[in-house]
C-alpha positions in Angstrom: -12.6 24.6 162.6 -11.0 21.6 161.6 -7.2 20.8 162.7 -5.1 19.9 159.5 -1.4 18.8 160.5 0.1 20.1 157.3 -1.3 23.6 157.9 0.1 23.1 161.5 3.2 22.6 160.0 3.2 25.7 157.3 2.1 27.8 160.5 5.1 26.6 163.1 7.8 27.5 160.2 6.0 30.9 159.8 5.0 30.5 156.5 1.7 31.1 154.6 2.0 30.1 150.8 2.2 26.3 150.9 4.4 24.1 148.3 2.7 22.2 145.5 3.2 19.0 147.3 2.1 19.9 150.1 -0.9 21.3 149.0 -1.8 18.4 147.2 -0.9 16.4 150.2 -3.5 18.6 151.7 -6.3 17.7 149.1 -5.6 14.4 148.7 -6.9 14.1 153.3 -9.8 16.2 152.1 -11.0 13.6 149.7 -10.2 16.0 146.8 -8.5 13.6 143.7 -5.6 14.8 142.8 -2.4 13.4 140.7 0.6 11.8 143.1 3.0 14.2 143.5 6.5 13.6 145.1 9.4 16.1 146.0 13.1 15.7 144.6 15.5 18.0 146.2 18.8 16.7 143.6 18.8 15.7 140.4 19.4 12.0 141.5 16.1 11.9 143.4 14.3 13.5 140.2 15.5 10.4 138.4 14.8 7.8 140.6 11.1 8.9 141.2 10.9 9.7 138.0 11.6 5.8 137.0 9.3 4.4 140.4 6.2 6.2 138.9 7.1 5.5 135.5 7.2 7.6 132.5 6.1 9.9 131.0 6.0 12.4 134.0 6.3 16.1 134.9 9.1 18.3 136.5 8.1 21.6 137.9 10.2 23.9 140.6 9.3 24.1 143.9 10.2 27.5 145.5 8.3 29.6 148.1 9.4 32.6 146.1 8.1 31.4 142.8 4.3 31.1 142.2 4.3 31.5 138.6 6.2 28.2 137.4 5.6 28.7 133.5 6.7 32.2 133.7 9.9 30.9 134.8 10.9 28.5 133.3 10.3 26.2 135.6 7.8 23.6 134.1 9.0 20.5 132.0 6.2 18.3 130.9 5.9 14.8 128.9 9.2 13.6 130.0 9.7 9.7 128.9 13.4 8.9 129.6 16.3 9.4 132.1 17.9 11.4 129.9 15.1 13.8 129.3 14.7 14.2 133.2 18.3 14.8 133.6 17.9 18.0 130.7 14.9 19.1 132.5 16.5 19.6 135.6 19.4 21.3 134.4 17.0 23.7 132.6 14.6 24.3 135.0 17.6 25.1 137.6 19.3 27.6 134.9 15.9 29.4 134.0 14.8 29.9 137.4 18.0 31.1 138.9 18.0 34.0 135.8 14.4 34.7 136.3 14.9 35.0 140.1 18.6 34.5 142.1 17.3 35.0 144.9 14.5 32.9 144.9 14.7 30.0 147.6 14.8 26.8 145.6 13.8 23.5 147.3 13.7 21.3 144.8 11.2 19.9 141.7 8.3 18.1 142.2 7.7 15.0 140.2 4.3 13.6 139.1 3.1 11.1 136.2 1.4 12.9 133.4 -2.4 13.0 133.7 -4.4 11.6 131.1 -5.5 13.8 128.6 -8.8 15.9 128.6 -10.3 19.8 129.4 -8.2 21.5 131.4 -10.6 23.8 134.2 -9.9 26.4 137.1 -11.3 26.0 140.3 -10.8 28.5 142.9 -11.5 30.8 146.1 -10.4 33.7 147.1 -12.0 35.7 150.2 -14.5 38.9 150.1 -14.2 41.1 152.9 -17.6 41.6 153.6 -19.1 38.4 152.5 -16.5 35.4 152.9 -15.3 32.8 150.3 -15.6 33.2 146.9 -15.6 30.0 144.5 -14.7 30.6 141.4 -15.1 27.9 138.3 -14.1 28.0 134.6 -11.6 27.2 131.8 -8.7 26.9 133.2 -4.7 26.1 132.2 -2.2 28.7 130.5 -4.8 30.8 128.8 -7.3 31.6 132.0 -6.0 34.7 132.6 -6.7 35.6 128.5 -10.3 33.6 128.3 -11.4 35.1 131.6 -14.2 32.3 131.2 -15.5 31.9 134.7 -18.1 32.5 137.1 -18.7 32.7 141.1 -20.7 32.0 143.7 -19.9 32.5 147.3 -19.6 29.7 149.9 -21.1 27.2 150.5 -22.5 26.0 147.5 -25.4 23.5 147.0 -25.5 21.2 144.3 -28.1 23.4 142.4 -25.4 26.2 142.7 -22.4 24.0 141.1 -24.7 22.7 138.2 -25.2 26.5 137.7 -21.9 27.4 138.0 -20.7 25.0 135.1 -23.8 25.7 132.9 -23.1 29.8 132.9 -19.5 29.6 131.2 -19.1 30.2 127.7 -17.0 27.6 127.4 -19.5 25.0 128.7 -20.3 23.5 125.2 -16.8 22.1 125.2 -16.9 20.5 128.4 -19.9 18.3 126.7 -18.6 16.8 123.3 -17.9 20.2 121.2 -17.4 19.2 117.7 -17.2 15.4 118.8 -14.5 16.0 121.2 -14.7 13.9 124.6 -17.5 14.8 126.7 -16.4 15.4 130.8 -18.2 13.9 134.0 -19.7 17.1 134.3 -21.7 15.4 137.5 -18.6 14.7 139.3 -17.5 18.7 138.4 -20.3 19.7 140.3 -19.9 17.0 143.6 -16.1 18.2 143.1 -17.3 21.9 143.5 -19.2 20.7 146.6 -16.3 19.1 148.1 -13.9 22.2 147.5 -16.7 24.5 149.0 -17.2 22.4 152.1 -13.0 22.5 152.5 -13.1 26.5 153.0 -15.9 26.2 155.8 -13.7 23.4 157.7 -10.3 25.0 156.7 -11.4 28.8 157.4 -7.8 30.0 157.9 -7.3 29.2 153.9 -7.1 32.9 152.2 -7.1 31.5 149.1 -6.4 29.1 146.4 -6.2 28.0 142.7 -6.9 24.5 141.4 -5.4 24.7 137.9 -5.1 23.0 135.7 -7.8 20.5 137.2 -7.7 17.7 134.1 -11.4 16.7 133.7 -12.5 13.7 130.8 -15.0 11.1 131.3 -13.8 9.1 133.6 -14.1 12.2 136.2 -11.3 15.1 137.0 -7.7 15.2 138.9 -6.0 18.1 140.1 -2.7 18.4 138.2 -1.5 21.5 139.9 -2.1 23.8 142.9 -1.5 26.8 144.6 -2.9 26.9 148.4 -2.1 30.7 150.9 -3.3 30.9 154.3 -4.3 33.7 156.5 -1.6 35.8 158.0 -2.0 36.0 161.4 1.0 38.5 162.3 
């Protein structure tokens, strides 16, 4: 087992469920791509790393109590002036506090919108009998709705992510549907790889969701993430 100091961290302050940022702090040392992501904890810090990345960027809440961000309010996107981040932050505070007061609330994160393309899943969760379970399909908003994905357990080969990709319904729009952009759908499958070798060196990981991972030509990022360890009580 390999010895991450983030999940160190999560473990020491008794927590399993870690933040966006640091679960994309987490990918990014496992070679997994994923979009910069920075924490604000006041509305003046929202603002000035807002104007360091540049915009257009994205605001979304980060609270330990709060998993489902949309539901709540608490996801501003395509924000392209000081002003805008300003009125993001006031409304992601307002929603979030009415959709949960007591939720714990540690700030927003902050991350430059991803370039545009097909938004896909990837995840693992854990069978009890048989270990991690990778799961890959169309992802964003609407997964839950579509339900377009399919599984393999751990660890895959590449023979087993080409499959993976190929058995979705959805796979005729990850390769030019109706003259839209066709996706690196090689780099899908090393990506697959990657995240199934990360659950045989991380095996304290219970689960986690990669979505939306943002995938075009040019290869795939992870835009946002959601990573829950083991409890060990």
């Amino acid at each position: 087992m390999t010895v991450d100091p983030i999940l160190t961290h999560i473990r020491k302050e008794g927590r399993t469920t870690l933040t966006e940022v640091e679960s994309k702090q987490f990918l990014e040392r496992a070679g997994i791509p994923i979009v910069a992501t920075k924490q604000a904890r006041t509305e003046e810090e929202a603002i000035h790393l807002s104007m360091e990345m540049g915009f257009p960027v994205a605001m979304k809440i980060i609270s330990p109590e709060i998993t489902h961000k949309s539901d709540s309010g608490g996801v501003k996107l395509g924000l392209k002036n000081v002003d805008e981040v300003k009125g993001a932050y006031e409304q992601i505070m307002r929603s979030v506090k009415s959709y949960n007061p007591a939720a714990r609330i540690e700030g927003v994160s902050i991350q430059k919108m991803a370039r545009p393309g097909r938004e896909i899943i990837i995840g693992m969760s854990k069978d009890p009998q048989f270990g991690p379970l990778l799961m890959f399909g169309i992802g964003g908003v609407m997964v839950e709705v579509m339900k377009d994905v399919a599984f393999r357990l751990a660890p895959l080969r590449p023979r087993d992510a080409h499959e993976m990709i190929m058995e979705i319904k959805g796979y005729s729009l990850l390769t030019g549907f109706r003259g839209a952009e066709a996706v690196d759908i090689p780099f899908l499958e090393r990506l697959l790889v990657k995240v199934s070798d990360l659950t045989e060196r991380y095996p304290e990981i219970k689960e986690f969701d990669l979505n939306p991972v943002m995938a075009n030509k040019d290869g795939a990022v992870v835009v946002d993430s959601r990573i829950v360890l083991e409890d060990k009580n």
